[in-house]
C-alpha positions as CSV (number, residue, x, y, z in Angstrom):
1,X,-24.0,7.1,10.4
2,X,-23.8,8.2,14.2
3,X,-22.8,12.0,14.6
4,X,-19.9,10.9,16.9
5,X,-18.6,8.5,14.4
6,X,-19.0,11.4,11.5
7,X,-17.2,13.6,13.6
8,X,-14.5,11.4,14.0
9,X,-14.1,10.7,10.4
10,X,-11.8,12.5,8.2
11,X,-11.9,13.6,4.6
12,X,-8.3,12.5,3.9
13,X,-7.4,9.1,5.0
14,X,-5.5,6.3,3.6
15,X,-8.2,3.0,4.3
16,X,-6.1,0.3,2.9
17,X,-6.5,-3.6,2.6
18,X,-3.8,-5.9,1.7
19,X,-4.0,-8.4,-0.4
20,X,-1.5,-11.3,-0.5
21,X,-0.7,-13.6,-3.3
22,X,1.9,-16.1,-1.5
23,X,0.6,-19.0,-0.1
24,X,-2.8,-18.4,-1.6
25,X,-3.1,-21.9,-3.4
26,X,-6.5,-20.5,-4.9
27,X,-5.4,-19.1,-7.8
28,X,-3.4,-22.0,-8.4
29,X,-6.5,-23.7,-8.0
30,X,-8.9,-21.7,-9.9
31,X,-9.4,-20.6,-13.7
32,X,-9.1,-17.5,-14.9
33,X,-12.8,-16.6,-14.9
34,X,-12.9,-17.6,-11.5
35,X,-9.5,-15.7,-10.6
36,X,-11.1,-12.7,-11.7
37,X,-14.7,-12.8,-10.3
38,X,-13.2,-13.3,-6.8
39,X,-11.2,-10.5,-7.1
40,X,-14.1,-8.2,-8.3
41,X,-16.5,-9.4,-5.7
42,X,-13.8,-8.8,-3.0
43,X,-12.9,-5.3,-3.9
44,X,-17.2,-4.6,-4.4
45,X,-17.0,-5.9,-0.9
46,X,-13.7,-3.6,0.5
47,X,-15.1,-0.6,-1.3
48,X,-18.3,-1.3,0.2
49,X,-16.9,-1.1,3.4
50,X,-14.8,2.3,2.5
51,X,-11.6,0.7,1.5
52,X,-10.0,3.4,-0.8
53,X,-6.7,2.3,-1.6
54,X,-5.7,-2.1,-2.2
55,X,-1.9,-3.2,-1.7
56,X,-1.9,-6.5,-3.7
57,X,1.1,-8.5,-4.0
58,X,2.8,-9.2,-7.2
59,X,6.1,-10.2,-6.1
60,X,5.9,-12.5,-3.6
61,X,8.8,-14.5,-4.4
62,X,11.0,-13.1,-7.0
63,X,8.5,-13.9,-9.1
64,X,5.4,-12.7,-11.1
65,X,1.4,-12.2,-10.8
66,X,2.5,-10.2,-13.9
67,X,3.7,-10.4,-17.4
68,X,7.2,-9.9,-16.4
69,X,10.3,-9.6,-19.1
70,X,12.5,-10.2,-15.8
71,X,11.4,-13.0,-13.4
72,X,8.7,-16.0,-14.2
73,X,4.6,-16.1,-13.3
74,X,4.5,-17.1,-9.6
75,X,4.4,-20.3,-8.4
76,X,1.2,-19.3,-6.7
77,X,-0.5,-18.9,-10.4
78,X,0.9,-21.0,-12.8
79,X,3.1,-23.9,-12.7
80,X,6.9,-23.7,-13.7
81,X,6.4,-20.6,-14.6
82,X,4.5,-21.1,-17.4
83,X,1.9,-17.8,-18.4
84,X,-1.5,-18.9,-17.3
85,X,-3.9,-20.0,-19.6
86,X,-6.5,-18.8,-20.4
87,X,-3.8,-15.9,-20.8
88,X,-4.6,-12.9,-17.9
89,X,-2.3,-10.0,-16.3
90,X,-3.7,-10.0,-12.5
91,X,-2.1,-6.4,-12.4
92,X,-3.3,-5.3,-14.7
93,X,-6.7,-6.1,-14.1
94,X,-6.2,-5.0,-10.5
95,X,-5.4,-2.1,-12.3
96,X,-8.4,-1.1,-14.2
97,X,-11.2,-2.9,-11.7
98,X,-9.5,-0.6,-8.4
99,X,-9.2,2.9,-10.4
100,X,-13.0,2.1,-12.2
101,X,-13.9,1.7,-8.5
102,X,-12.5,5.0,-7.6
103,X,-9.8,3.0,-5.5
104,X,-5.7,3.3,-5.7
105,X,-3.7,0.3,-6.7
106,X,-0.2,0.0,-4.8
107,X,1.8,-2.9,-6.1
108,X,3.5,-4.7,-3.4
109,X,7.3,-6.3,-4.2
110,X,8.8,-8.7,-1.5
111,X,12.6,-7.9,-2.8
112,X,15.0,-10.4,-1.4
113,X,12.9,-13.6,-0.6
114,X,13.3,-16.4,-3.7
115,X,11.1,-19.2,-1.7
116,X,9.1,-19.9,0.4
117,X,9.9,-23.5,2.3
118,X,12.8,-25.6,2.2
119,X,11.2,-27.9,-0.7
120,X,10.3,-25.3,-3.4
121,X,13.0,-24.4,-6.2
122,X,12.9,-21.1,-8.3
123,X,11.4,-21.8,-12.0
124,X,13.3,-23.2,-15.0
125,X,14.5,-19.6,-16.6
126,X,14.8,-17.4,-13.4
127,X,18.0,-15.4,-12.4
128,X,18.6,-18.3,-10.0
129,X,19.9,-20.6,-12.2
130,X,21.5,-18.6,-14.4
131,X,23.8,-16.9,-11.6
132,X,23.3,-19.0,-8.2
133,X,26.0,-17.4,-6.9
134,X,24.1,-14.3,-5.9
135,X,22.2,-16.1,-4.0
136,X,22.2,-17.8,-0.8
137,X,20.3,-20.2,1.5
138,X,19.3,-19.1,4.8
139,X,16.6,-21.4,7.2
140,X,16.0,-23.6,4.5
141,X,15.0,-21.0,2.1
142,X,16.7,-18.8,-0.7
143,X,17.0,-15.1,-0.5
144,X,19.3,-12.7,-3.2
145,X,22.3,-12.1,-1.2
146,X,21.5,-8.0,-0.4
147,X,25.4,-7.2,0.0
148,X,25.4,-7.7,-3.6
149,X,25.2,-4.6,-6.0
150,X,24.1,-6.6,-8.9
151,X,20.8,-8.2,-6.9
152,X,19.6,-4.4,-5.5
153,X,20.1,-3.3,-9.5
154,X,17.7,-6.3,-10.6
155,X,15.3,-5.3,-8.2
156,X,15.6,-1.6,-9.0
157,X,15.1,-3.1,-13.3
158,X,12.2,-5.0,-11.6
159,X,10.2,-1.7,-10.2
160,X,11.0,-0.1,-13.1
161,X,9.7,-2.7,-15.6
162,X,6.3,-2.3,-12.9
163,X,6.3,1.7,-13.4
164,X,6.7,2.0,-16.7
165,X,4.6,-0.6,-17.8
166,X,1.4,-0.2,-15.6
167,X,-0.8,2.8,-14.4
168,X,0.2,1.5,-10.4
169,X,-0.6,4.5,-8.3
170,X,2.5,3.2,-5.8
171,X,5.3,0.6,-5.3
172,X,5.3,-1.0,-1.9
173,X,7.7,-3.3,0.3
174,X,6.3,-5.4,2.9
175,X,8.9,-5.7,6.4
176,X,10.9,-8.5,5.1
177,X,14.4,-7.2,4.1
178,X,17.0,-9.2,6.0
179,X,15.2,-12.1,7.0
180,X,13.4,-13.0,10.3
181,X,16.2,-13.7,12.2
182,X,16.8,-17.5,13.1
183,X,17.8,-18.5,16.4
184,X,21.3,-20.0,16.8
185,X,21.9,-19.3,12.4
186,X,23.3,-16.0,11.1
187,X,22.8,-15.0,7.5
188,X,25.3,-16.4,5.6
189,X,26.7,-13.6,3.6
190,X,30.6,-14.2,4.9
191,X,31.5,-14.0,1.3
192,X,29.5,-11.1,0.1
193,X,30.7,-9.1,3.0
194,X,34.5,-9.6,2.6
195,X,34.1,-8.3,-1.1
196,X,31.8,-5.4,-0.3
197,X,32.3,-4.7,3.3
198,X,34.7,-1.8,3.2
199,X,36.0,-2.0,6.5
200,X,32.4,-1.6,8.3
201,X,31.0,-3.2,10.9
202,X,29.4,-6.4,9.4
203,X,25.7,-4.8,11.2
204,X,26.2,-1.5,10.1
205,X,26.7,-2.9,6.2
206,X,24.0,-4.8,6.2
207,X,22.0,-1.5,7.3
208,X,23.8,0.8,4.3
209,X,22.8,-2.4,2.0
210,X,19.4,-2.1,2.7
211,X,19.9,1.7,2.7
212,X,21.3,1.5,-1.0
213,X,18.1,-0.7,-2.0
214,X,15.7,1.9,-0.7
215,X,17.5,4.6,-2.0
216,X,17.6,3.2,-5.4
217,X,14.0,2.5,-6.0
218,X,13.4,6.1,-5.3
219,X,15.5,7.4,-7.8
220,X,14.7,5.0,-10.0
221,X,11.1,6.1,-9.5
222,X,11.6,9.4,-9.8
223,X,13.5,8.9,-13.0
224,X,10.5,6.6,-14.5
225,X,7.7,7.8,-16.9
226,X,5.7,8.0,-13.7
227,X,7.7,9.5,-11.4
228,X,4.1,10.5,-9.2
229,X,4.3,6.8,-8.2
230,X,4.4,6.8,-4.8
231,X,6.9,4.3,-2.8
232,X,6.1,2.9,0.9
233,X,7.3,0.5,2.6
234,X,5.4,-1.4,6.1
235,X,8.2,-2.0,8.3
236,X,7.6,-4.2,11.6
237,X,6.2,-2.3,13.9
238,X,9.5,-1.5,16.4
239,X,12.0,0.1,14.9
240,X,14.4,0.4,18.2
241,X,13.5,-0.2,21.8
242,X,14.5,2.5,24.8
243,X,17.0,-0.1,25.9
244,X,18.7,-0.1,22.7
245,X,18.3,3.5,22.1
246,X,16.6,6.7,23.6
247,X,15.1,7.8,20.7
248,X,13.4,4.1,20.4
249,X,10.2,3.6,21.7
250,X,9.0,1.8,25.4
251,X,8.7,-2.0,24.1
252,X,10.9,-5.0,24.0
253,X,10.7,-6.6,20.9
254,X,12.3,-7.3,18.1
255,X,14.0,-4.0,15.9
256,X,13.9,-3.3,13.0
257,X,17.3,-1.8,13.1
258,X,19.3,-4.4,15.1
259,X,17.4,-7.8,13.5
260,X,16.1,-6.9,10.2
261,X,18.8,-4.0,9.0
262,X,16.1,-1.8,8.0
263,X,16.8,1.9,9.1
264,X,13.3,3.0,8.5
265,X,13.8,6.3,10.0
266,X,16.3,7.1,7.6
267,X,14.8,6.6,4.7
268,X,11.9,9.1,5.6
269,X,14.6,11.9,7.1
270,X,15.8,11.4,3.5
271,X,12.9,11.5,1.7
272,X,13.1,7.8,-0.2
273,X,10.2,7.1,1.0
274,X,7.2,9.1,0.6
275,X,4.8,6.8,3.5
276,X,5.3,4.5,6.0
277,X,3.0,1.9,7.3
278,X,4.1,0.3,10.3
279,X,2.9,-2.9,11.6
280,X,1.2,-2.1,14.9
281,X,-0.6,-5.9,15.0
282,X,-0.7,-6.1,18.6
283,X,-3.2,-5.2,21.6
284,X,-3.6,-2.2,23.2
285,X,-1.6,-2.7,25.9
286,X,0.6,-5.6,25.3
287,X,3.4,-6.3,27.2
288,X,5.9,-6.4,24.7
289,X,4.9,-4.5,22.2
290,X,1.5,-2.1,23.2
291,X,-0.4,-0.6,20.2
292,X,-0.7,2.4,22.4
293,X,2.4,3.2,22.8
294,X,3.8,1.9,19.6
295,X,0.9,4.3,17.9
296,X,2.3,7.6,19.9
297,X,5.4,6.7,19.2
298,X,5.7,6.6,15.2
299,X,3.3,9.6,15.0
300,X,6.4,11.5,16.9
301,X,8.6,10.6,14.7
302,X,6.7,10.7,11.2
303,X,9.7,13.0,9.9
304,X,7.8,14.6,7.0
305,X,6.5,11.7,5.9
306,X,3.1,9.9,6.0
307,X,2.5,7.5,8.7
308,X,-0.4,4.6,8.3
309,X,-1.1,2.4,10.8
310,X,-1.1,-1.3,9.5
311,X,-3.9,-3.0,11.7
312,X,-4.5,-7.1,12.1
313,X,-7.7,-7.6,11.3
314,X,-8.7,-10.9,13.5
315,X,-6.4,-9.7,16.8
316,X,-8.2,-6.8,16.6
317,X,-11.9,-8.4,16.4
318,X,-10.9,-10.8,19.0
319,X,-9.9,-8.3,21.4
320,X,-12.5,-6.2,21.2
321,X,-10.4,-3.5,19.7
322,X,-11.5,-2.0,16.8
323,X,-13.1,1.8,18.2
324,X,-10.0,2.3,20.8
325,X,-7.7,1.5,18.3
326,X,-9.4,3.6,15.5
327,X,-9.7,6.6,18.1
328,X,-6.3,6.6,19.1
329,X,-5.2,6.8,15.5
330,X,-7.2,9.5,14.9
331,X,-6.4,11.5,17.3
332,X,-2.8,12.2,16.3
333,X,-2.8,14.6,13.4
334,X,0.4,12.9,12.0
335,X,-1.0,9.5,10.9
336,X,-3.2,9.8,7.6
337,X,-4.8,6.7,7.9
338,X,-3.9,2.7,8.5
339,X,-4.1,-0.4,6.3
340,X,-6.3,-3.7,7.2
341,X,-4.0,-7.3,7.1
342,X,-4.9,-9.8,5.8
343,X,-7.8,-8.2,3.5
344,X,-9.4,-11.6,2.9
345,X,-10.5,-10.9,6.4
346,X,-12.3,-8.2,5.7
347,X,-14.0,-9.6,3.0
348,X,-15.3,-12.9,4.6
349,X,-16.3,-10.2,7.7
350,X,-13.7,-11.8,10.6
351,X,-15.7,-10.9,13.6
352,X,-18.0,-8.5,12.2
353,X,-15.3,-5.9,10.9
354,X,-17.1,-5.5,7.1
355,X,-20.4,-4.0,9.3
356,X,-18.5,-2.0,11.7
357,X,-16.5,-0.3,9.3
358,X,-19.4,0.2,6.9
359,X,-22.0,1.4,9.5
360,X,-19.6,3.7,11.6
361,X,-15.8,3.9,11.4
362,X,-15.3,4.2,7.8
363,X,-19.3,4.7,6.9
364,X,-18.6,8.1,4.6
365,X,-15.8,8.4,1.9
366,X,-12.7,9.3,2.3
367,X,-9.5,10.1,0.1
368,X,-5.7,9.1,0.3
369,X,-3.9,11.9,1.4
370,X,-2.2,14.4,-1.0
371,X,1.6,14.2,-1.3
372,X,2.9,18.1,-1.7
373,X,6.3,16.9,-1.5
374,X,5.4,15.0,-5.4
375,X,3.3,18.3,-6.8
376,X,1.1,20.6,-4.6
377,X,-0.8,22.3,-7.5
378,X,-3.7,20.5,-7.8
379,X,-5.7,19.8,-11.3
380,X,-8.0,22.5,-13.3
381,X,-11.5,22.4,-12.2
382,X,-13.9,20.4,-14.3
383,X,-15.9,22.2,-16.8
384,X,-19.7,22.0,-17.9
385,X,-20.9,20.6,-14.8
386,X,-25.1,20.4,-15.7
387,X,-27.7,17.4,-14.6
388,X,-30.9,16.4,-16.7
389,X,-33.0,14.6,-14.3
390,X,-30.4,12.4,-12.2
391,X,-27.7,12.0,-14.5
392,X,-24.9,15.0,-13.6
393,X,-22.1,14.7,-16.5
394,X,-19.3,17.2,-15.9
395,X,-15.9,17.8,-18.7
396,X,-11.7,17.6,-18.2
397,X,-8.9,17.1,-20.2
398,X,-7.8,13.8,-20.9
399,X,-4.6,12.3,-19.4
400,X,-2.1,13.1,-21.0
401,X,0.8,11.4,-18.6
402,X,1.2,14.1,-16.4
403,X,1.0,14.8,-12.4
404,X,-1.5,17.0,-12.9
405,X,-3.8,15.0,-14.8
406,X,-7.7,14.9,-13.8
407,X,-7.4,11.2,-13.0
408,X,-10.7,10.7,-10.5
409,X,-13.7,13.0,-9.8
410,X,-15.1,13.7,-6.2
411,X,-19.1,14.0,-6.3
412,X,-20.5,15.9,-3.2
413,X,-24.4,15.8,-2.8
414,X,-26.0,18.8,-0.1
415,X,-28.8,19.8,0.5
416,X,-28.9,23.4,-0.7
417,X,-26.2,25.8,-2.6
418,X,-25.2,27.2,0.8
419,X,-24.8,24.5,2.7
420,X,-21.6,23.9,0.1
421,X,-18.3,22.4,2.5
422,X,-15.8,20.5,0.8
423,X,-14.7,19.3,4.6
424,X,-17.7,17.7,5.2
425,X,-16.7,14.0,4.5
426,X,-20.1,12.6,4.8
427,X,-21.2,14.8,1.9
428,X,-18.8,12.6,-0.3
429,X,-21.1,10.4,-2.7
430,X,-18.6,8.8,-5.2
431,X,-15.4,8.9,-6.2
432,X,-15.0,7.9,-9.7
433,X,-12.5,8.4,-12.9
434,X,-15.8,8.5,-14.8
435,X,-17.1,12.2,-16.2
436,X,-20.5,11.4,-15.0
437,X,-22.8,9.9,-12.1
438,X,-26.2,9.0,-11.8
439,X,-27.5,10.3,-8.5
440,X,-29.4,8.4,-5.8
441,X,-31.5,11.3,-3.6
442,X,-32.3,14.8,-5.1
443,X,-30.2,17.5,-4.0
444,X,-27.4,20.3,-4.9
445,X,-24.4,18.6,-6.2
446,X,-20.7,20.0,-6.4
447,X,-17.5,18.0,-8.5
448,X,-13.8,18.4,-7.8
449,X,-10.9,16.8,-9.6
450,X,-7.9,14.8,-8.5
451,X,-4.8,14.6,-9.8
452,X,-2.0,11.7,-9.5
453,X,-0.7,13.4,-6.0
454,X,-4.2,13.2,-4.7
455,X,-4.2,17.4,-4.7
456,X,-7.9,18.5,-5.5
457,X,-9.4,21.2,-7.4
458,X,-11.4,24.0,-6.8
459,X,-15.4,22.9,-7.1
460,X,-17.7,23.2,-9.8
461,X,-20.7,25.1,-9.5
462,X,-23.7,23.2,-7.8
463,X,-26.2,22.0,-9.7
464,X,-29.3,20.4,-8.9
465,X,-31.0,17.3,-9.3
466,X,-34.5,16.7,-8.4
């Protein structure tokens, strides 16, 4: 790694990838053996290339890459909602192969969105049929009506169901809320809105809708076995232009408060969220919309929350891109990090990404930043820490469903006793929820552990390995 790129580098920084299950006929397509081999070569290869944290999607349509009690196995998986065969849980196994990995598994929920295209139908068995008239058809596609109470409860029974169920280190919603608007058609919610619109204006209800819905899957969080779970949502990357309002940003695109009725700044001033990730897919200086800007502006107004950039992959490569953008990002203290979209792209290496990111931007470790605001304390420091030859095995308390729990172990490798500094990224050799690790080069080796929050521990001792 280049000195410049190490120095740029921080120790705490949310390197995400998504992963998305709609439209991606290849699980339809492929058996279970072959399901789960792609996945583990694709996270070998995002881990690889310093990926610490993978957003895959297991609601893409009101439906399941799960073994839901609530809604039926996604189209994308399985046909008519059948469970696929040879039986498998993708979250599960996401589960287990990203934390063996050392990585953190966010589950991604699309709430409202039911299909996808004007010819698909919901599966036999889903909420659909049994009460269609919570639902409603908008461009040819069908969406749970959000002025509804009862839909914004199912999807708060969905996360729960998620939470309590799996070991998910965070529940995450993508930018669609009200749908994409359609020129020329407004969402058809006349009926909803004369039974639930208490005298608002019809925008400002659909806003306090979506507020409800956000606000409810944070409570319902917090109330969960797992209430360290952390919740984020990747709005579109404008949330109000200057012309609209002074506190919005210098572009003229499309708002996320005006077209899609998603107050994101709210929910942070609130604290219903505990990151956002906005969508920052264009150039550097585009004319509508400049990832400049754009990147200045939500680091301004971060309002005690985490803000991570979410990057397009292939507009960056094309452009040329990648270091500018990575630099500006880095430079403001307030963003902790940024997420790659799509992350097939990284995988299959779209205009030599996988080597860049390897070899300098993301070429040592880092970890997903802490979240005080969840616990501050920080795990006890692992015990026993000795090495016989290579092999350094270390002791901690089992999990025992707590915040606190030891979950992962950081493994530092330096090259004497005082060289010692837990700030020095590029010292970070593993992260792992193993209690040992078989090292590669001789040298003085230190262990911390993490907790559910991400807070670290106080180090071992070093010991050394020759």
């Amino acid at each position: 790694m280049c000195a410049a790129a190490s120095a740029r580098a921080p120790k705490r920084e949310m390197r995400g990838a998504w992963l998305h299950t709609v439209y991606q006929e290849q699980y339809l397509r492929s058996t279970t053996a072959d399901n789960q081999a792609r996945l583990r070569r694709q996270l070998d290869s995002l881990q690889a290339m310093g990926v610490n944290a993978v957003i895959f999607q297991v609601r893409p349509q009101a439906d399941a890459f799960y073994d839901s009690p609530l809604e039926p196995w996604s189209c994308y998986l399985t046909r008519d909602g059948r469970a696929p065969r040879p039986a498998w849980d993708p979250l599960a196994f996401m589960v287990g192969e990203c934390h063996a990995r050392g990585m953190e598994l966010h589950a991604w929920l699309n709430p409202y969105r039911v299909t996808a295209g004007a010819r698909q139908t919901p599966a036999a068995g889903h909420l659909y049929h049994r009460h269609p008239e919570r639902f409603v058809r908008y461009a040819g596609k069908i969406y749970f009506d959000p002025g509804l109470p009862a839909n914004r409860e199912h999807i708060c029974r969905v996360v729960a169901d998620i939470v309590d169920r799996y070991d998910v280190d965070g529940i995450h919603f993508d930018d669609y809320f009200y749908p994409y608007p359609v020129k020329g058609k407004d969402f058809p919610d006349g009926s909803s809105y004369a039974r639930h619109g208490r005298g608002m204006k019809r925008d400002d209800w659909r806003r306090a809708n979506v507020d409800s819905l956000i606000a409810g899957v944070h409570r319902t969080i917090r109330a969960s076995r797992r209430p360290w779970v952390r919740f984020g949502v990747s709005p579109f990357g404008i949330w109000r232009n200057a012309s609209s309002d002074p506190r919005g940003s210098a572009t003229s695109g499309l708002e996320n408060y005006d077209g899609l009725y998603a107050d994101v700044l709210l929910w942070a001033r609130r604290g219903w969220v505990d990151y956002l990730m906005p969508q920052l897919y264009w150039e550097l200086d585009h004319k509508a919309a400049s990832y400049r800007v754009l990147v200045d502006w939500w680091a301004d107004n971060a309002c005690g929350r985490h803000i991570y950039v979410g990057q397009d992959v292939e507009r960056t490569m094309r452009a040329g891109e990648l270091s500018p953008k990575m630099d500006l990002q880095r430079r403001r203290p307030e963003i902790g990090g940024h997420c790659w979209w799509p992350g097939y792209a990284l995988c299959r290496g779209e205009g030599g990404v996988a080597d860049s990111l390897a070899s300098t931007h993301q070429s040592a470790r880092a970890l997903v930043p802490s979240y005080p605001w969840i616990a501050s304390e920080g795990p006890w420091p692992v015990a026993g820490v000795s090495a016989s030859g290579r092999r350094i095995v270390w002791s901690a308390a089992e999990p025992a469903g707590a915040v606190e729990d030891a979950v992962r172990f950081v493994v530092y490798r330096f090259d004497s006793p005082d060289a010692v500094d837990l700030n020095d990224a590029s010292a970070i050799v593993a992260v792992t929820p193993r209690r040992e690790y078989e090292a590669v080069a001789p040298g003085w080796y230190v262990v911390t552990a993490l907790d559910r929050a991400n807070n670290e521990s106080a180090p071992s001792d070093p010991v050394r390995c020759r």
